[in-house]
C-alpha positions, -999 to +999 in steps of 0.1 A: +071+200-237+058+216-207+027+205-209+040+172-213+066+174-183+031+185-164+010+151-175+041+136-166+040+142-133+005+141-127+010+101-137+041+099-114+018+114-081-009+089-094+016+066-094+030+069-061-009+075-045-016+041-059+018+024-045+015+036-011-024+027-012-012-009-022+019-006+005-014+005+032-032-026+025-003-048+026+006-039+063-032-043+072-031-076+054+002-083+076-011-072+112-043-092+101-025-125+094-002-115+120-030-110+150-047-143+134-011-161+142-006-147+177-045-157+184-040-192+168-011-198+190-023-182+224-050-208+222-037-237+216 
């Protein structure tokens, strides 16, 4: 089982690099839209 406990948590780190990848792009994708708003809106 300790092998298995060690695969284990080699797929939960995986896991959590992948999430916090996804959670990186999401705040660029928000700060893009975001800055696309504010410039939108300054010139108009």
């Amino acid at each position: 089982t300790a092998l298995w406990e060690q695969g284990q948590g080699q797929q939960e780190r995986r896991q959590r690099e992948i999430l916090l990848h996804l959670v990186r792009i999401d705040c660029l994708w928000l700060r893009t839209s975001l800055a696309l708003t504010v410039m939108e809106w300054l010139n108009s």
